[in-house]
C-alpha positions in Angstrom: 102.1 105.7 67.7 99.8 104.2 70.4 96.4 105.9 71.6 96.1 106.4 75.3 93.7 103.5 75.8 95.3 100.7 73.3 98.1 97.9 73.7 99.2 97.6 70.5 101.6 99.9 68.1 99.4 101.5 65.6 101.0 103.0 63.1 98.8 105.7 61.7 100.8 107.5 59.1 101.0 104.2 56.8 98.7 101.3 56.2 100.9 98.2 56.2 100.5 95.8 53.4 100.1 92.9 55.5 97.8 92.7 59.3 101.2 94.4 60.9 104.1 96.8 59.8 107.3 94.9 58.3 110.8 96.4 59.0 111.2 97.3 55.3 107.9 99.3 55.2 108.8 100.9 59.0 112.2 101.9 57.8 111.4 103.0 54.1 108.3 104.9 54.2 107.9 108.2 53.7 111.5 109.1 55.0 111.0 111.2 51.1 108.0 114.1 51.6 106.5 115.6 49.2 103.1 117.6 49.3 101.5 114.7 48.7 101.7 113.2 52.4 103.5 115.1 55.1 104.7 118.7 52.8 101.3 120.5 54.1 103.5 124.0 53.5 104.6 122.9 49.8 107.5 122.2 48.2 110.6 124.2 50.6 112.8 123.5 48.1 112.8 124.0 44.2 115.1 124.6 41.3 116.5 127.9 41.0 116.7 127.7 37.2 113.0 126.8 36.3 111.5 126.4 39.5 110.9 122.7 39.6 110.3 120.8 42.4 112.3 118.3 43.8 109.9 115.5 42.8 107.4 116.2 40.1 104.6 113.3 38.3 106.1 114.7 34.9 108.9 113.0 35.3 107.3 109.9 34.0 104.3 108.5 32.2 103.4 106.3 34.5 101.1 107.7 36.7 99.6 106.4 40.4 97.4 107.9 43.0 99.7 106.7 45.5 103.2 106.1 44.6 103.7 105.1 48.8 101.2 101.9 48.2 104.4 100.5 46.0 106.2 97.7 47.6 109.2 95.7 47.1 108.8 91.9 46.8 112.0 91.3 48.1 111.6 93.8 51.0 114.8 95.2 50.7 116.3 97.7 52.8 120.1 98.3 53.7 120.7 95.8 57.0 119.4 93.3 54.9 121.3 94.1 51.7 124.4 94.8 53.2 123.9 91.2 54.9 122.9 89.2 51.9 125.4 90.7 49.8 128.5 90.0 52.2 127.4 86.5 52.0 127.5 86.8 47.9 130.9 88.2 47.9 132.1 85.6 50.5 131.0 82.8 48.0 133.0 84.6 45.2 136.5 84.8 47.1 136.1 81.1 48.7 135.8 80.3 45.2 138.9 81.9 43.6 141.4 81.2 47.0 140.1 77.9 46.3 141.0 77.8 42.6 144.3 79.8 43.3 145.1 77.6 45.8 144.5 74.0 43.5 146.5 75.5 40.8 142.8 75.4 39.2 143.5 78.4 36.5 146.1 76.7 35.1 142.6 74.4 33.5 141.0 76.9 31.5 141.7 76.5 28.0 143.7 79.2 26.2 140.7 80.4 24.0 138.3 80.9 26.6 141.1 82.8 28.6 142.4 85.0 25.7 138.7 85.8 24.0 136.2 85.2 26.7 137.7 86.3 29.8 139.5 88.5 28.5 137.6 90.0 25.9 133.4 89.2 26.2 133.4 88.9 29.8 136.2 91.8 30.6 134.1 93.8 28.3 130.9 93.5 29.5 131.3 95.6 32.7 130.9 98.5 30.7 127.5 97.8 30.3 126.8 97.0 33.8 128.4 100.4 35.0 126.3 102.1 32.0 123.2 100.4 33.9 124.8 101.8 37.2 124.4 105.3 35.9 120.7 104.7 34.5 119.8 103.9 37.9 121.4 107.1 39.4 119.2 109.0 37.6 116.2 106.5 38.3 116.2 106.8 41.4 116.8 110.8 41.9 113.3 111.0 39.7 111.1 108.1 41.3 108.4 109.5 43.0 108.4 108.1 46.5 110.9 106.4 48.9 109.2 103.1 48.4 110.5 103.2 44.8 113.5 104.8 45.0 114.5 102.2 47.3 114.5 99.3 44.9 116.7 102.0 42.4 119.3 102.3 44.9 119.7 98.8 45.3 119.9 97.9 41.7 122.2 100.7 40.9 124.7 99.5 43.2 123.8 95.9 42.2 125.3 97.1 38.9 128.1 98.9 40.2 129.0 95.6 41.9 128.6 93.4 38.8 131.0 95.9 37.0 133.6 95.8 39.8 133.6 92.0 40.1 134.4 91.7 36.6 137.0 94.2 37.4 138.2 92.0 39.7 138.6 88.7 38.4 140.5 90.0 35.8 143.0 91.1 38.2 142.9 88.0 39.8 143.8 86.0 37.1 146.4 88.4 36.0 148.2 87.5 39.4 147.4 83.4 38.6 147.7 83.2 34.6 150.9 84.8 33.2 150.6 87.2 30.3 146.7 87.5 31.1 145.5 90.8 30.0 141.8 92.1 30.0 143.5 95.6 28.2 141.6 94.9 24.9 138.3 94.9 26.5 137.3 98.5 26.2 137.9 97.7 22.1 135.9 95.4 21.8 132.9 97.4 23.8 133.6 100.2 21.7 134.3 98.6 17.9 133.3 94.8 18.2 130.0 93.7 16.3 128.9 91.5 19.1 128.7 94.4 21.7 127.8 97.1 19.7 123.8 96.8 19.7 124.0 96.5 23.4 126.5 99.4 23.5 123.6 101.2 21.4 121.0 100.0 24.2 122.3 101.2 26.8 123.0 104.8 25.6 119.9 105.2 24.2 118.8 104.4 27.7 121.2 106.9 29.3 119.9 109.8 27.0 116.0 108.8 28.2 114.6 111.0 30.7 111.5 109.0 32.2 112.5 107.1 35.1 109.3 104.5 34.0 110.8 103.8 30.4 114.4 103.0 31.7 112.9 100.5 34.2 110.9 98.9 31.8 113.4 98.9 29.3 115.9 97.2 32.0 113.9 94.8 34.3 111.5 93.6 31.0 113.3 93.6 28.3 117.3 94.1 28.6 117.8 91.8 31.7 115.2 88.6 30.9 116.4 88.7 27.1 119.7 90.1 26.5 121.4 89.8 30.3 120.2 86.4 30.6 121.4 85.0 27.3 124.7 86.0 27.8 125.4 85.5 31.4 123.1 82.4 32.4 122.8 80.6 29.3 126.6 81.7 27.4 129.0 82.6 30.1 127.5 80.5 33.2 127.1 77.2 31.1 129.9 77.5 28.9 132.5 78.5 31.9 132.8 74.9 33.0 133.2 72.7 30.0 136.5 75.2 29.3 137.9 74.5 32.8 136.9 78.2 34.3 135.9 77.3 38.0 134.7 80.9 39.1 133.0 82.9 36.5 129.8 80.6 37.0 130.1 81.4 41.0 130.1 85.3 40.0 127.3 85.2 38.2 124.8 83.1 40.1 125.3 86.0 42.4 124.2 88.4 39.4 121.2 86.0 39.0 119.9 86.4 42.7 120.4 90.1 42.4 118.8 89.8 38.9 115.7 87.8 39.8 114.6 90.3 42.4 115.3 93.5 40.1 112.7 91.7 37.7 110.3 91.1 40.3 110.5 94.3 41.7 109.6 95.8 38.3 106.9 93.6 37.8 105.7 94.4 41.2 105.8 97.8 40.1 104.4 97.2 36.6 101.7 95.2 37.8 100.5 98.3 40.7 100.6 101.1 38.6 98.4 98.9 35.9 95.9 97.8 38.7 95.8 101.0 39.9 95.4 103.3 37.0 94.6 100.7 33.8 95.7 102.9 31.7 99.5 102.4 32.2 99.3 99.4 30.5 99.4 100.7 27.5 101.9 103.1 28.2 103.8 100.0 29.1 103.2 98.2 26.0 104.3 101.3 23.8 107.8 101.2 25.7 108.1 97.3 25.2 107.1 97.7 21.5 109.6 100.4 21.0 113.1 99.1 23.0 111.8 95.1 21.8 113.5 95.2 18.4 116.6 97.0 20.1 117.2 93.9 22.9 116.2 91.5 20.1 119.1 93.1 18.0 121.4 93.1 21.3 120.5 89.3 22.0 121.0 88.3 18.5 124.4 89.8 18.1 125.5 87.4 20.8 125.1 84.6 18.5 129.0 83.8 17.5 130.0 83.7 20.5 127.8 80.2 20.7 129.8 78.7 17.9 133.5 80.1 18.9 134.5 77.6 21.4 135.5 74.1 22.0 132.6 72.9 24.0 129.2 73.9 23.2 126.7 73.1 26.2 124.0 74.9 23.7 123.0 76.2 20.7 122.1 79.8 20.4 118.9 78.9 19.2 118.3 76.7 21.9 119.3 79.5 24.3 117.1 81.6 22.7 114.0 80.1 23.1 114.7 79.3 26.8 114.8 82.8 27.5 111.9 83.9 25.4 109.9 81.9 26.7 110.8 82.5 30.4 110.1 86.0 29.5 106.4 85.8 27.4 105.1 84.0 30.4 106.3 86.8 32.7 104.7 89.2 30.1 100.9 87.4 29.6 100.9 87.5 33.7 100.6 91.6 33.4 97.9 91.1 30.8 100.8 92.6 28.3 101.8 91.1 24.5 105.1 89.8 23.1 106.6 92.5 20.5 106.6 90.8 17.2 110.2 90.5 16.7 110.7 88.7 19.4 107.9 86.0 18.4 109.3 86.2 14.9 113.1 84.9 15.8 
Protein backbone atom coordinates (compact mmCIF):
# COMPACT_ATOMS: atom_id res chain seq x y z
CA UNK A 1 0.00 0.00 0.00
CA UNK A 2 1.39 3.24 -1.40
CA UNK A 3 0.21 6.80 -0.13
CA UNK A 4 -0.93 9.15 -2.86
CA UNK A 5 2.22 11.27 -2.75
CA UNK A 6 5.01 8.36 -2.38
CA UNK A 7 7.13 6.12 -4.88
CA UNK A 8 7.83 3.45 -2.99
CA UNK A 9 5.59 0.24 -1.57
CA UNK A 10 4.98 0.85 1.97
CA UNK A 11 3.76 -1.86 3.56
CA UNK A 12 1.87 -0.69 6.59
CA UNK A 13 0.18 -3.62 8.14
CA UNK A 14 3.84 -5.27 8.99
CA UNK A 15 7.21 -3.82 9.87
CA UNK A 16 9.75 -5.83 7.91
CA UNK A 17 12.65 -7.21 9.78
CA UNK A 18 15.12 -5.90 7.47
CA UNK A 19 14.98 -1.91 5.53
CA UNK A 20 12.40 -3.70 2.95
CA UNK A 21 9.73 -6.62 2.89
CA UNK A 22 11.16 -10.16 2.02
CA UNK A 23 8.92 -12.67 0.06
CA UNK A 24 8.67 -14.95 3.09
CA UNK A 25 7.48 -12.17 5.41
CA UNK A 26 5.04 -10.67 2.27
CA UNK A 27 3.60 -14.16 1.72
CA UNK A 28 3.45 -15.48 5.48
CA UNK A 29 2.17 -12.73 7.57
CA UNK A 30 -0.83 -12.47 9.01
CA UNK A 31 -2.64 -14.67 6.42
CA UNK A 32 -3.80 -16.24 10.37
CA UNK A 33 -6.04 -13.39 12.29
CA UNK A 34 -6.72 -13.34 15.49
CA UNK A 35 -8.02 -10.30 17.70
CA UNK A 36 -4.76 -9.48 18.17
CA UNK A 37 -4.12 -7.70 14.66
CA UNK A 38 -6.84 -7.65 12.07
CA UNK A 39 -10.08 -9.66 14.25
CA UNK A 40 -11.34 -6.06 15.52
CA UNK A 41 -15.05 -7.98 15.80
CA UNK A 42 -13.51 -10.94 17.93
CA UNK A 43 -13.04 -14.27 17.52
CA UNK A 44 -16.06 -15.47 14.56
CA UNK A 45 -15.31 -18.77 15.23
CA UNK A 46 -15.05 -20.85 18.50
CA UNK A 47 -15.57 -24.35 19.85
CA UNK A 48 -18.95 -25.45 20.33
CA UNK A 49 -18.03 -27.70 23.17
CA UNK A 50 -16.27 -25.16 25.65
CA UNK A 51 -16.13 -22.16 23.68
CA UNK A 52 -12.56 -21.86 22.84
CA UNK A 53 -11.11 -19.91 20.37
CA UNK A 54 -9.43 -20.92 17.55
CA UNK A 55 -6.08 -19.69 18.91
CA UNK A 56 -5.67 -19.04 22.51
CA UNK A 57 -2.01 -17.95 24.63
CA UNK A 58 -2.98 -20.94 26.98
CA UNK A 59 -1.99 -23.16 24.81
CA UNK A 60 1.59 -22.74 25.76
CA UNK A 61 3.82 -21.27 28.40
CA UNK A 62 5.71 -19.43 26.38
CA UNK A 63 4.38 -16.20 26.23
CA UNK A 64 5.19 -12.97 23.62
CA UNK A 65 3.68 -9.60 23.09
CA UNK A 66 3.90 -10.26 19.52
CA UNK A 67 3.99 -13.65 18.30
CA UNK A 68 4.03 -11.87 14.37
CA UNK A 69 7.68 -10.29 15.20
CA UNK A 70 8.79 -14.27 14.96
CA UNK A 71 10.80 -14.97 11.99
CA UNK A 72 12.22 -17.98 10.33
CA UNK A 73 16.01 -17.98 9.76
CA UNK A 74 15.69 -19.97 6.79
CA UNK A 75 12.85 -17.86 5.40
CA UNK A 76 10.88 -20.65 4.38
CA UNK A 77 7.76 -20.55 2.57
CA UNK A 78 6.28 -23.21 0.01
CA UNK A 79 7.95 -21.99 -3.63
CA UNK A 80 11.00 -22.23 -1.92
CA UNK A 81 10.51 -25.52 -0.16
CA UNK A 82 8.90 -27.20 -2.77
CA UNK A 83 12.14 -26.11 -4.88
CA UNK A 84 14.87 -27.06 -2.47
CA UNK A 85 13.27 -30.22 -1.62
CA UNK A 86 12.90 -31.53 -5.34
CA UNK A 87 16.49 -30.87 -5.61
CA UNK A 88 16.99 -33.19 -2.25
CA UNK A 89 15.00 -35.97 -3.65
CA UNK A 90 16.71 -35.70 -7.06
CA UNK A 91 20.11 -36.28 -5.22
CA UNK A 92 18.60 -39.42 -3.45
CA UNK A 93 17.26 -41.23 -6.81
CA UNK A 94 20.58 -40.29 -8.85
CA UNK A 95 22.13 -41.99 -6.08
CA UNK A 96 20.26 -45.36 -6.01
CA UNK A 97 19.77 -45.63 -10.29
CA UNK A 98 23.35 -45.12 -9.92
CA UNK A 99 23.97 -47.94 -7.37
CA UNK A 100 21.34 -50.13 -9.14
CA UNK A 101 22.73 -49.60 -12.21
CA UNK A 102 26.80 -50.55 -11.00
CA UNK A 103 25.49 -53.61 -9.46
CA UNK A 104 26.64 -51.47 -6.24
CA UNK A 105 24.07 -53.34 -3.63
CA UNK A 106 25.55 -56.31 -4.28
CA UNK A 107 28.70 -54.52 -1.77
CA UNK A 108 27.00 -54.13 1.35
CA UNK A 109 27.97 -56.59 3.71
CA UNK A 110 25.32 -59.07 4.90
CA UNK A 111 25.22 -57.75 8.57
CA UNK A 112 24.75 -54.34 7.84
CA UNK A 113 21.91 -55.42 5.33
CA UNK A 114 20.12 -57.99 7.54
CA UNK A 115 20.45 -55.85 11.07
CA UNK A 116 20.94 -52.25 10.00
CA UNK A 117 19.04 -51.76 6.98
CA UNK A 118 16.78 -53.83 7.73
CA UNK A 119 16.22 -53.55 11.25
CA UNK A 120 17.79 -50.02 12.95
CA UNK A 121 17.42 -48.00 9.99
CA UNK A 122 13.89 -49.67 8.64
CA UNK A 123 12.84 -49.14 12.17
CA UNK A 124 13.48 -45.83 12.79
CA UNK A 125 10.76 -44.23 10.52
CA UNK A 126 8.44 -44.84 13.14
CA UNK A 127 9.93 -42.25 15.05
CA UNK A 128 10.14 -39.80 12.32
CA UNK A 129 6.32 -40.27 11.50
CA UNK A 130 5.67 -40.11 15.41
CA UNK A 131 7.52 -36.50 15.05
CA UNK A 132 5.23 -35.99 11.96
CA UNK A 133 2.26 -36.17 14.13
CA UNK A 134 3.83 -33.92 16.98
CA UNK A 135 4.12 -31.30 14.51
CA UNK A 136 0.37 -31.65 13.32
CA UNK A 137 -0.64 -30.65 16.48
CA UNK A 138 2.18 -27.91 16.76
CA UNK A 139 1.33 -26.20 14.32
CA UNK A 140 -2.73 -26.23 14.71
CA UNK A 141 -1.83 -24.50 18.32
CA UNK A 142 1.11 -21.99 17.44
CA UNK A 143 -0.06 -18.66 17.80
CA UNK A 144 0.61 -16.83 14.56
CA UNK A 145 1.29 -17.70 10.89
CA UNK A 146 4.90 -16.79 11.24
CA UNK A 147 5.28 -19.85 13.55
CA UNK A 148 3.07 -22.12 12.25
CA UNK A 149 4.89 -21.83 9.25
CA UNK A 150 8.16 -23.31 10.37
CA UNK A 151 5.60 -26.39 11.96
CA UNK A 152 4.34 -27.16 8.68
CA UNK A 153 7.51 -27.49 7.17
CA UNK A 154 9.11 -29.74 9.76
CA UNK A 155 6.05 -31.84 9.97
CA UNK A 156 6.30 -32.73 6.50
CA UNK A 157 10.10 -32.79 6.79
CA UNK A 158 9.37 -35.75 9.02
CA UNK A 159 6.81 -37.25 6.96
CA UNK A 160 9.46 -37.29 4.22
CA UNK A 161 12.24 -38.75 6.40
CA UNK A 162 9.73 -41.66 7.29
CA UNK A 163 8.74 -42.25 3.59
CA UNK A 164 12.34 -42.29 2.38
CA UNK A 165 13.17 -44.91 4.73
CA UNK A 166 10.06 -46.52 3.41
CA UNK A 167 11.50 -46.33 0.25
CA UNK A 168 14.88 -47.58 0.21
CA UNK A 169 13.77 -50.50 1.68
CA UNK A 170 11.68 -51.23 -1.25
CA UNK A 171 14.37 -50.43 -3.35
CA UNK A 172 16.69 -52.81 -2.11
CA UNK A 173 14.02 -55.41 -1.95
CA UNK A 174 13.92 -55.04 -5.90
CA UNK A 175 18.12 -55.15 -5.97
CA UNK A 176 19.06 -57.57 -2.93
CA UNK A 177 17.14 -60.89 -3.00
CA UNK A 178 15.47 -62.15 0.11
CA UNK A 179 15.79 -58.46 1.64
CA UNK A 180 13.11 -57.80 4.03
CA UNK A 181 12.57 -54.70 6.37
CA UNK A 182 9.27 -56.92 7.82
CA UNK A 183 10.94 -57.14 11.29
CA UNK A 184 11.34 -53.52 11.74
CA UNK A 185 8.11 -52.69 13.46
CA UNK A 186 9.57 -55.50 16.26
CA UNK A 187 12.17 -54.11 16.96
CA UNK A 188 10.45 -50.35 17.39
CA UNK A 189 8.08 -51.94 19.55
CA UNK A 190 10.22 -54.76 21.77
CA UNK A 191 14.03 -53.92 21.03
CA UNK A 192 16.08 -52.32 24.03
CA UNK A 193 17.88 -49.94 21.65
CA UNK A 194 14.59 -48.22 20.49
CA UNK A 195 12.62 -48.45 23.30
CA UNK A 196 13.71 -45.11 25.22
CA UNK A 197 13.21 -43.24 22.10
CA UNK A 198 9.88 -45.06 21.51
CA UNK A 199 9.18 -43.72 25.18
CA UNK A 200 10.30 -40.11 23.96
CA UNK A 201 8.34 -39.72 21.52
CA UNK A 202 5.03 -40.71 23.02
CA UNK A 203 5.52 -38.89 25.88
CA UNK A 204 5.82 -36.03 23.43
CA UNK A 205 2.62 -37.02 21.58
CA UNK A 206 0.50 -37.01 24.90
CA UNK A 207 2.04 -33.17 25.68
CA UNK A 208 -0.29 -30.51 25.00
CA UNK A 209 1.94 -27.29 24.85
CA UNK A 210 2.97 -26.64 21.44
CA UNK A 211 6.38 -24.69 23.30
CA UNK A 212 7.46 -27.95 25.24
CA UNK A 213 7.20 -30.28 22.13
CA UNK A 214 9.42 -27.89 20.19
CA UNK A 215 11.83 -27.57 22.67
CA UNK A 216 11.83 -31.06 23.45
CA UNK A 217 12.46 -31.72 19.55
CA UNK A 218 14.72 -28.92 17.98
CA UNK A 219 17.01 -28.89 21.59
CA UNK A 220 17.11 -31.85 22.85
CA UNK A 221 15.82 -34.96 20.61
CA UNK A 222 17.33 -33.78 17.30
CA UNK A 223 21.03 -32.28 18.36
CA UNK A 224 21.45 -35.35 20.90
CA UNK A 225 19.56 -38.35 20.09
CA UNK A 226 18.79 -37.71 15.97
CA UNK A 227 22.23 -36.73 15.47
CA UNK A 228 23.96 -39.61 17.08
CA UNK A 229 22.26 -42.05 15.26
CA UNK A 230 21.86 -40.68 11.84
CA UNK A 231 25.10 -38.42 11.38
CA UNK A 232 27.52 -39.96 13.62
CA UNK A 233 26.15 -44.11 13.46
CA UNK A 234 24.22 -44.50 10.29
CA UNK A 235 25.95 -41.70 7.97
CA UNK A 236 29.58 -42.70 8.99
CA UNK A 237 29.20 -46.22 9.37
CA UNK A 238 27.10 -46.70 5.91
CA UNK A 239 30.34 -46.55 3.84
CA UNK A 240 32.92 -48.63 5.45
CA UNK A 241 29.98 -51.71 5.00
CA UNK A 242 29.70 -50.91 1.29
CA UNK A 243 26.10 -49.05 1.62
CA UNK A 244 26.38 -46.25 -1.19
CA UNK A 245 22.97 -44.48 -0.46
CA UNK A 246 21.87 -44.28 3.11
CA UNK A 247 24.65 -41.51 3.66
CA UNK A 248 23.05 -39.52 0.48
CA UNK A 249 19.47 -39.81 2.46
CA UNK A 250 20.54 -38.54 5.31
CA UNK A 251 22.63 -35.55 4.45
CA UNK A 252 19.30 -34.53 3.14
CA UNK A 253 17.82 -35.08 6.74
CA UNK A 254 20.80 -32.92 8.05
CA UNK A 255 19.91 -29.83 5.77
CA UNK A 256 16.33 -30.15 6.82
CA UNK A 257 17.65 -30.84 10.38
CA UNK A 258 19.96 -27.77 10.70
CA UNK A 259 17.33 -25.29 9.82
CA UNK A 260 14.51 -27.03 12.23
CA UNK A 261 17.29 -26.27 15.02
CA UNK A 262 17.80 -22.90 14.02
CA UNK A 263 14.45 -22.06 13.64
CA UNK A 264 13.79 -23.07 17.29
CA UNK A 265 16.59 -21.32 18.47
CA UNK A 266 15.40 -18.31 16.55
CA UNK A 267 12.27 -18.84 18.29
CA UNK A 268 13.80 -19.60 21.75
CA UNK A 269 16.08 -16.81 21.56
CA UNK A 270 12.75 -14.06 20.71
CA UNK A 271 10.43 -15.15 23.15
CA UNK A 272 13.49 -14.94 25.84
CA UNK A 273 14.50 -11.29 24.57
CA UNK A 274 11.27 -10.42 24.52
CA UNK A 275 9.73 -11.55 27.76
CA UNK A 276 12.95 -12.80 30.06
CA UNK A 277 11.00 -14.78 31.73
CA UNK A 278 10.66 -17.69 29.22
CA UNK A 279 13.92 -18.63 29.88
CA UNK A 280 13.23 -20.28 32.58
CA UNK A 281 10.34 -21.80 31.40
CA UNK A 282 12.71 -23.08 28.87
CA UNK A 283 15.21 -24.37 31.18
CA UNK A 284 12.47 -26.38 33.23
CA UNK A 285 11.50 -28.21 29.90
CA UNK A 286 15.20 -29.00 29.05
CA UNK A 287 15.83 -30.15 32.73
CA UNK A 288 12.82 -32.40 32.51
CA UNK A 289 12.93 -34.23 28.76
CA UNK A 290 17.29 -34.02 29.30
CA UNK A 291 17.54 -37.35 31.21
CA UNK A 292 14.88 -38.88 28.73
CA UNK A 293 17.19 -38.09 25.31
CA UNK A 294 20.20 -38.90 27.46
CA UNK A 295 18.47 -42.39 28.07
CA UNK A 296 17.44 -42.45 24.21
CA UNK A 297 21.10 -41.58 23.07
CA UNK A 298 22.67 -43.97 25.35
CA UNK A 299 20.63 -46.89 24.32
CA UNK A 300 22.18 -46.47 20.98
CA UNK A 301 25.34 -47.59 22.27
CA UNK A 302 25.60 -51.42 20.84
CA UNK A 303 24.83 -50.59 17.81
CA UNK A 304 28.66 -48.85 17.85
CA UNK A 305 30.18 -52.20 18.65
CA UNK A 306 27.98 -54.65 16.27
CA UNK A 307 29.61 -54.19 13.07
CA UNK A 308 32.68 -54.91 11.21
CA UNK A 309 34.03 -51.44 10.72
CA UNK A 310 33.92 -49.03 13.39
CA UNK A 311 34.62 -45.36 12.01
CA UNK A 312 33.85 -44.38 15.97
CA UNK A 313 33.42 -45.13 19.24
CA UNK A 314 30.16 -44.35 20.98
CA UNK A 315 31.98 -42.36 23.37
CA UNK A 316 33.60 -40.53 20.87
CA UNK A 317 30.32 -39.85 19.10
CA UNK A 318 28.98 -38.83 22.15
CA UNK A 319 31.03 -36.08 22.97
CA UNK A 320 30.88 -34.68 19.48
CA UNK A 321 27.38 -34.19 19.75
CA UNK A 322 27.29 -32.84 23.29
CA UNK A 323 29.40 -30.58 22.73
CA UNK A 324 27.87 -29.27 19.44
CA UNK A 325 24.86 -28.99 21.49
CA UNK A 326 26.18 -27.06 25.04
CA UNK A 327 27.56 -24.40 22.74
CA UNK A 328 24.20 -23.97 21.11
CA UNK A 329 22.72 -23.94 24.68
CA UNK A 330 25.32 -21.14 26.53
CA UNK A 331 24.37 -18.89 23.24
CA UNK A 332 20.55 -18.54 24.77
CA UNK A 333 22.13 -17.83 28.11
CA UNK A 334 20.55 -21.45 29.07
CA UNK A 335 22.57 -24.48 31.20
CA UNK A 336 23.41 -28.09 30.23
CA UNK A 337 21.03 -30.60 32.36
CA UNK A 338 23.35 -32.52 34.59
CA UNK A 339 23.00 -35.76 33.03
CA UNK A 340 24.09 -34.90 30.12
CA UNK A 341 27.49 -33.27 31.57
CA UNK A 342 27.66 -36.29 33.78
CA UNK A 343 27.98 -39.01 30.71
Amino acid sequence: MASPTSTETNFRYFKPAKRRASQYEEVTLHTQWSPKNYAVLGWFNRSTYDGRPMWSDDASRLQASDWWGYRDPAQQWNRSYVDHQAKQEQAIELAIEGAKRDGRFAEITSLWRNEILAKYYAAYRYAEYGYFLCYSYMQREAPSDVVANTFIIQGIDKDRHAQAISLYGMDLEEAIPGFSDAEAQSVWMNDPVYQPSREYVERLLACRDWGEITVATNLLWEPLVAMLMTREFLGRFAPRHGDPVTWVILETVAVDRRKAIDATTELARFVIADRPDNRAVIQEWLNHWGPLAVRAAQAFAPLFECTEERPITFAAAWQRVTKEWQERLTTLGLTVPQEVLGQ
